[in-house]
C-alpha positions in Angstrom: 91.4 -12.9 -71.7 89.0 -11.7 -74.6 86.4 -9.7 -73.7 83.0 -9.6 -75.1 80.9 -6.2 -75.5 76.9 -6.9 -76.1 75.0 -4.5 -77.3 71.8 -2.7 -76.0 69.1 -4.6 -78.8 66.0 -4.0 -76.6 64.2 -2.1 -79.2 64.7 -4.7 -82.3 63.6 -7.2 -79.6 59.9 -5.7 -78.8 59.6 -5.3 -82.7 60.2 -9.0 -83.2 57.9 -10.1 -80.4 54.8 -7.9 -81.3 55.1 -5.5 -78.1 54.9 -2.2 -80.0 51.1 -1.8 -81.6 51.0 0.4 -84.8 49.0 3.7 -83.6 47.3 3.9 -87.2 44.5 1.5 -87.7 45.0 -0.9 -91.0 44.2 0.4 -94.1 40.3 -0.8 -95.5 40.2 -4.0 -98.0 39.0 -2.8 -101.2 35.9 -5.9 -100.8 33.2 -5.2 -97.9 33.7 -7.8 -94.6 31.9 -11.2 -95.2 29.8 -12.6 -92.4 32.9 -14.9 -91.5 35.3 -12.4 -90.9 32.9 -11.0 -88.4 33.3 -13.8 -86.6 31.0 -14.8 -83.8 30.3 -11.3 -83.0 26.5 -9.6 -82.6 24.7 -8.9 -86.0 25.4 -5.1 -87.7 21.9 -3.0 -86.6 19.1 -2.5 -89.0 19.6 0.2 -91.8 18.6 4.0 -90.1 18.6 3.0 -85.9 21.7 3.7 -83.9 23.8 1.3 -82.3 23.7 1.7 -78.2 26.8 2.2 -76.4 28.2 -0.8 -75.2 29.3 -1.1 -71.7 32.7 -0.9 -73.0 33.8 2.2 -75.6 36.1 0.0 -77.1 34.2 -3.2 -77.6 33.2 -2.1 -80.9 36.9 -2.7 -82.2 37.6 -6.1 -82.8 41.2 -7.4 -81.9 42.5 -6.6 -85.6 41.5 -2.9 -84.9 43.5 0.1 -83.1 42.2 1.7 -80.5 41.8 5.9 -80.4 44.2 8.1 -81.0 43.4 9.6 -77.2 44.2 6.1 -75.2 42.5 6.8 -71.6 45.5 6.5 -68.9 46.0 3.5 -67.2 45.3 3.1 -63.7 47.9 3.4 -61.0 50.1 0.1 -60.1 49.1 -1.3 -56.7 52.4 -1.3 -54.1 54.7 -3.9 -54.6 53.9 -6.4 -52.0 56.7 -8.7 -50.0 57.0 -12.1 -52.1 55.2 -14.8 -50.3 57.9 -16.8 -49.8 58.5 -18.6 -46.5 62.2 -19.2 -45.7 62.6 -21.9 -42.5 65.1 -20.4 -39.8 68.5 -21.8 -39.9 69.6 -23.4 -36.4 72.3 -22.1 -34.8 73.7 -24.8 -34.0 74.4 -26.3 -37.7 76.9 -24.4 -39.9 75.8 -23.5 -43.4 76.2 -26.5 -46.1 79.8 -25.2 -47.9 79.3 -24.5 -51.4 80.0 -28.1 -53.7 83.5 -28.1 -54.6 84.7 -27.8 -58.4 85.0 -31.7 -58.5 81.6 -32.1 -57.6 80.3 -29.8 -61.0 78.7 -32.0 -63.3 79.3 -28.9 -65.9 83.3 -28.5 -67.0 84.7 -25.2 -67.8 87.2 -24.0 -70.2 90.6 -23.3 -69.0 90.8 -19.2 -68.3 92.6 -17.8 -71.3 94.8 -14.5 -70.0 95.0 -11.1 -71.5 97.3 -11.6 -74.6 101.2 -10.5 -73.4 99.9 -10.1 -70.1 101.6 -12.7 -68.7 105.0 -13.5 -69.6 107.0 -16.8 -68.5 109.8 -15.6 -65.3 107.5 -12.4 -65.0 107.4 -13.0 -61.0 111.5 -13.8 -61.2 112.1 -10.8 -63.2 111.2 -8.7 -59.7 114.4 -10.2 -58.3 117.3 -7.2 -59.6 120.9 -9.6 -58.1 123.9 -7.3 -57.7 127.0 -8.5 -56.6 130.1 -6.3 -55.0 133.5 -6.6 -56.6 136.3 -5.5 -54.6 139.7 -6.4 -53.1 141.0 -5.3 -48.8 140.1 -1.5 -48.1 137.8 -1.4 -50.9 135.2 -0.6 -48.6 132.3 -2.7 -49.2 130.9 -3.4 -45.7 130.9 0.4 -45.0 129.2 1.2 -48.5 126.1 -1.8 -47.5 125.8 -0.1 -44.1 125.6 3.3 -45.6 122.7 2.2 -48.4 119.8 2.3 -45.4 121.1 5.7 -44.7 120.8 7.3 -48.0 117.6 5.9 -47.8 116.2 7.5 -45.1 118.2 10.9 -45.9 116.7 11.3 -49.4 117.7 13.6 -52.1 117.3 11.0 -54.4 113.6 9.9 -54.0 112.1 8.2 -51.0 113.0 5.0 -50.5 112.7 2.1 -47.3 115.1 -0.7 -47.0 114.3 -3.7 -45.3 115.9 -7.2 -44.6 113.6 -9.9 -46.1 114.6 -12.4 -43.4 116.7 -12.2 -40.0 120.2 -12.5 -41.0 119.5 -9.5 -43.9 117.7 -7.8 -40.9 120.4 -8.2 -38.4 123.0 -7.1 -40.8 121.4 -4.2 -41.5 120.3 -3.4 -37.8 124.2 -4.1 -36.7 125.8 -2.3 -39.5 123.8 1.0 -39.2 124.3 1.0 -35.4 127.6 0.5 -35.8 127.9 3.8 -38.0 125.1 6.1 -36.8 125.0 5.4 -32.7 128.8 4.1 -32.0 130.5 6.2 -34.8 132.9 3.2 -35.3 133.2 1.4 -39.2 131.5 -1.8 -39.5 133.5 -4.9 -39.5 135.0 -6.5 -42.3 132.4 -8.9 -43.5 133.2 -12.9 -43.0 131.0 -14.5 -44.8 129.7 -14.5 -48.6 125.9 -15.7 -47.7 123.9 -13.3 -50.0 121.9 -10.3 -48.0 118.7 -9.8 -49.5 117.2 -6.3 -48.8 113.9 -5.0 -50.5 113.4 -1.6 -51.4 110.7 0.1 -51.8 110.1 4.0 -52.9 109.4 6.6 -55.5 112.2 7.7 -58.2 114.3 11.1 -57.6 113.3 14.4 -58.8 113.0 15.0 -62.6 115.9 15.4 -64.7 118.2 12.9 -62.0 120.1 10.5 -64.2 118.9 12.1 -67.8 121.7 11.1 -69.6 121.9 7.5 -69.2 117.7 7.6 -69.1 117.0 9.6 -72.0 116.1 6.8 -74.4 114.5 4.7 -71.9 110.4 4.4 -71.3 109.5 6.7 -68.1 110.1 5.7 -65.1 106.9 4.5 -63.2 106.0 7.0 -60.0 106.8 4.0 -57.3 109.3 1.2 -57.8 109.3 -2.0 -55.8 112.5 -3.9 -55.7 114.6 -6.6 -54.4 118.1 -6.5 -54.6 120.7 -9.6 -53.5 123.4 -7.7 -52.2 126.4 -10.4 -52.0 129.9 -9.3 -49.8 132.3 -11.7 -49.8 135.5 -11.1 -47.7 138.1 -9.1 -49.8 140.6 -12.2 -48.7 138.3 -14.0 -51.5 140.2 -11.7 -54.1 143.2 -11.3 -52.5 146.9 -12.9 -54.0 145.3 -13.3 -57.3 143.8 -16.1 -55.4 140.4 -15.8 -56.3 137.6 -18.4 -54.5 135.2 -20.3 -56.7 132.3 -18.6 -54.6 133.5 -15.4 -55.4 133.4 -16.0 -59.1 130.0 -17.9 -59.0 128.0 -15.0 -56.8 129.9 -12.3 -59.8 128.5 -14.7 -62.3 125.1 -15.0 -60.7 124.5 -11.5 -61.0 122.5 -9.5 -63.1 124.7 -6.2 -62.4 128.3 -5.8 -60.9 129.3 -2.6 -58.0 132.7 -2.4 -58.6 134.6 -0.5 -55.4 137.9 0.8 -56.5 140.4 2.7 -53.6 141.9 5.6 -54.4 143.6 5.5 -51.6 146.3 3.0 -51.7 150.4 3.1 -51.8 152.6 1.5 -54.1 152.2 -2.3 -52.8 148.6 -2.0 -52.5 148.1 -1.1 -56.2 150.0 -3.8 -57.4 147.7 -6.4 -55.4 144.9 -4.9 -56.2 145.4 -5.2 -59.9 146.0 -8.7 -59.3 143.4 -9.2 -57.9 141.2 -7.5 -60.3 142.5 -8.8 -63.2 142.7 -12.4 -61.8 138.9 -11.9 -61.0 138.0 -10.6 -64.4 139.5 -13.4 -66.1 137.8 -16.2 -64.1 134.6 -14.6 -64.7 134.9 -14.2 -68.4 136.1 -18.1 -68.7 133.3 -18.7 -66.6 130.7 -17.0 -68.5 132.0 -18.3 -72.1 131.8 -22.0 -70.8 128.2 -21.7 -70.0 127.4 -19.9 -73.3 126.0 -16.4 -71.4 128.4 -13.6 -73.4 126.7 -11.0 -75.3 128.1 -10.5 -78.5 131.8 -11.2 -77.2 131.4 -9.3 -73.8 129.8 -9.7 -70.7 126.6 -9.6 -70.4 126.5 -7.2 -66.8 125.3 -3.4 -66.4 128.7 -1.8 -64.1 128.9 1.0 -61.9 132.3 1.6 -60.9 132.8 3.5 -57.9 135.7 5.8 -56.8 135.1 5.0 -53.0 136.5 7.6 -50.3 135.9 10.6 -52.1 135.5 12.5 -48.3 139.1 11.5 -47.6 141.1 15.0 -46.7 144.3 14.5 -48.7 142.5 12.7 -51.4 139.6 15.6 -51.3 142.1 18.5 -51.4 144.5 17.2 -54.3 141.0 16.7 -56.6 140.5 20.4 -55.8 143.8 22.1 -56.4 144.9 19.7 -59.2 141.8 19.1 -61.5 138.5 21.2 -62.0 136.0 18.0 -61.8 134.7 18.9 -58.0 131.9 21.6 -57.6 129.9 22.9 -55.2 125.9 22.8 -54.4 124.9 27.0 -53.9 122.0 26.6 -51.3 121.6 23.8 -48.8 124.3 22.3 -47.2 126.3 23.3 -50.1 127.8 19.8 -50.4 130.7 19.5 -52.9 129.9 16.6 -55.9 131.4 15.4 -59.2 128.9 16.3 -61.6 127.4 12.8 -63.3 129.2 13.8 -67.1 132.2 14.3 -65.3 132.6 11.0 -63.3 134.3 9.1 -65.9 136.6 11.9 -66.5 137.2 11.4 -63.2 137.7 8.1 -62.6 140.5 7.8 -66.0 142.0 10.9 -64.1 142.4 8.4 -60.7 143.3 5.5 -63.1 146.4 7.2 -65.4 147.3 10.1 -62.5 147.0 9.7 -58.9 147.5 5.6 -58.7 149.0 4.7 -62.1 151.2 1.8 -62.3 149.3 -1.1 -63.2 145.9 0.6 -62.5 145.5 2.2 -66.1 144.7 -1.1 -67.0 141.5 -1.7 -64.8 140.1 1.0 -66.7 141.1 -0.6 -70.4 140.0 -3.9 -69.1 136.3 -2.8 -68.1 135.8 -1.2 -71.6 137.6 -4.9 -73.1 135.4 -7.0 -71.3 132.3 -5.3 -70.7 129.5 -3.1 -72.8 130.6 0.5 -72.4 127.1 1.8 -72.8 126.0 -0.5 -69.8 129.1 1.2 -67.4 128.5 4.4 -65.5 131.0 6.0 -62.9 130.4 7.4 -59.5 132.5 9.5 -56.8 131.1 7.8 -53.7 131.7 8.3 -49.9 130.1 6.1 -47.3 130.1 8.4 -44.4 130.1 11.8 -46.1 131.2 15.4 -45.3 131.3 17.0 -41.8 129.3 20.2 -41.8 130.0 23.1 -39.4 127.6 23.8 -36.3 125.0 25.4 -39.1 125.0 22.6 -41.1 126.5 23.7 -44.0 130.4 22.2 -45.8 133.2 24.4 -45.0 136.0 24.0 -46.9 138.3 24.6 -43.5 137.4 21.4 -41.6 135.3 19.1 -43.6 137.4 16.1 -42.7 134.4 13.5 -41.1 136.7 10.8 -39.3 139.1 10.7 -35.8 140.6 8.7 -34.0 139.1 6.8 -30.9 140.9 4.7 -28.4 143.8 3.8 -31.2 140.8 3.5 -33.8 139.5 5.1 -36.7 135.9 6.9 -36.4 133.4 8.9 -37.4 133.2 12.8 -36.1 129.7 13.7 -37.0 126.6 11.8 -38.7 127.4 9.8 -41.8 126.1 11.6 -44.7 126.4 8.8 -47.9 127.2 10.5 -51.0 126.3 8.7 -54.1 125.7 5.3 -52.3 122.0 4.6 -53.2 122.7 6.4 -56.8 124.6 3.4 -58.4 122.2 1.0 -56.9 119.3 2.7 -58.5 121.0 3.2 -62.0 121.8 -1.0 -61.9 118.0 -1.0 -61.1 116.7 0.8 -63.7 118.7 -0.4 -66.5 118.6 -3.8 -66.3 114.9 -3.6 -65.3 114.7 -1.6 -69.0 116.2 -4.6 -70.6 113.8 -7.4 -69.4 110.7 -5.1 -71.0 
């Protein structure tokens, strides 16, 4: 839209109309007045008598003459009286005549013209951030959705509020949490690969949170509205190097990719769950390459890969005595973490050390296939640490799960670690790259 700025020309206006009189009378003409220019006006007195004063002090100036240099103030302004405008009663009984409608206007208008790049085409779409979780059996991907409204509400990382934008979303994320937080059990493996679809609305984490991968991006706004399309597909959909043609659409569909890797699998389970990756990967990239959407040879998709289960005991204790990647909060609940530069240290560490075999390869692949400045690595845990009775980790008994009538469950409140994080960096980043 162009806006136009008029000026205040009031001034050059009275000029040009005659509204300001010149205080100094004109200057003389060099001949004496004729009888015509006098006009009709009363004759000039005989030579030596005096004029008498006219009724009027002025009247002796003619209209082509000033009038004194000491004007005598002008009388006051009567009050302002009501207009005399008679306006008939409405009935109350008859509504009010509507306003014609823009059909009936016998004067067109010209079509609005917006701000220039105020308005870009698929602006409305571009609110819409789709993410799509990759993962085989055991990964752990209906625990990590169910654990994303509790990270929420715990904070540390901003303020956020999740809701369901319809009724299944909302009754997934009602059952799930109530599941974790009021039965202490794990949610059920998901059956069905319907996208959830989950707003989120909040205010970015503290300064300095996620500097590294943000330091060459514009700053991030103080509140940040969202929708994210959260799709869970059963892990049977990747399992056998089998892998469904839904799975590989609701990957492709997707604008960034959560991919859950298990740390904590034996021999057998590595092996399928290579296939299964690898089998998945491949699909995807044919998939993407017949429709023309790769990006200079790679996929086009931001990745956070996360190292799920990081609060499992045996898992928890080997990281500690064998590596130096884990370290500890000093104040608070002094919550152990794998500092953000050290993540993918860590994850190449779970890739060539603690599962090898075939799982090396998951990590060559997602540098292969994928931008390596749009991948970021996490250390996650769905349901957290337990802390002792003052709230605080001890190193002695930290372990958060049991076992209940023959079942696995939770011994304390689920504390996510680093479940809303990835989320948020997907967010951001591909966010950056619509601008």
């Amino acid at each position: 839209m162009t806006i136009w700025t008029s000026g205040n020309n009031n001034h050059a206006d009275d000029a040009d109309d005659g509204l300001v009189d010149d205080p100094m009378p004109p200057a003389n003409n060099s001949r004496p007045p004729r009888q015509s220019d006098r006009g009709s006006g009363p004759a000039d007195p005989p030579p030596g008598t005096r004029p008498s004063a006219p009724a009027n002090p002025f009247a002796m100036f003619d209209d082509t003459t000033a009038a004194p240099s000491r004007p005598q103030p002008a009388p006051p302004e009567p009050a302002p009286s009501p207009l005399g405008i008679n306006v008939p009663p409405i009935p109350m009984d008859t509504p009010p005549t509507p306003p014609p409608s823009n059909s009936n206007r016998t004067m067109t208008e010209p079509a609005p013209l917006p701000i220039p790049g105020g308005m870009r085409p698929g602006q409305v779409q571009d609110s819409t951030v789709r993410i799509g979780l990759w993962g085989s059996t055991r990964s752990g991907k209906s625990t990590y959705l169910a654990a994303l409204p509790i990270a929420a509400m715990q904070g540390g990382h901003g303020s956020w509020v999740v809701a369901g934008t319809d009724d299944l979303a909302a009754d997934y994320l009602n059952q799930s949490v109530n599941r974790l937080v009021v039965q202490r059990r794990f949610p059920r493996p998901n059956r069905v690969i319907e996208p959830i679809s989950w707003t989120f609305h909040g205010t970015p984490p503290p300064a300095g949170w996620g500097r590294n991968f943000f330091s060459k991006r514009k700053p991030v706004p103080d509140s940040v509205d969202f929708r994210l399309e959260l799709h869970d597909p059963p892990g049977s959909f990747y399992e056998n190097g089998r892998i469904s043609e839904e799975a590989i659409e609701h990957l492709a569909n997707a604008n960034g990719l959560i991919y859950l890797m298990n740390p904590v699998l034996n021999r057998n389970e590595v092996q399928m769950n290579f296939e299964a990756f690898f089998s998945a990967l491949q699909r995807l990239t044919t998939r993407m390459s017949a429709s023309g959407q790769m990006d200079h040879g790679k996929l086009p998709h931001y990745v956070a890969v996360c190292v799920t289960k990081f609060d499992d005991e045996h898992l928890f204790r080997h990281v500690v005595s064998n590596t130096n990647f884990v370290r500890q909060d000093q104040d608070g609940q002094r919550l152990p973490r794998i500092p953000e530069e050290r993540s993918a240290e860590y994850f190449a560490w779970v890739c060539e050390r603690l599962l090898g075999g075939n799982t090396e390869l998951v990590r060559s692949a997602l540098s292969t296939h994928f931008h390596p400045d749009r991948i970021n690595y996490f250390a996650t845990s769905a349901i957290g640490f337990r802390l002792n009775s003052n709230n605080i980790f001890d190193f002695r008994d930290f372990r958060n799960t049991e076992q209940i009538d023959g079942d696995t469950g939770l011994r304390g409140m689920p504390r996510p670690v680093n479940v809303l994080e990835p989320l948020i960096f997907l967010e951001r980043r591909i966010r950056a790259a619509r601008r």
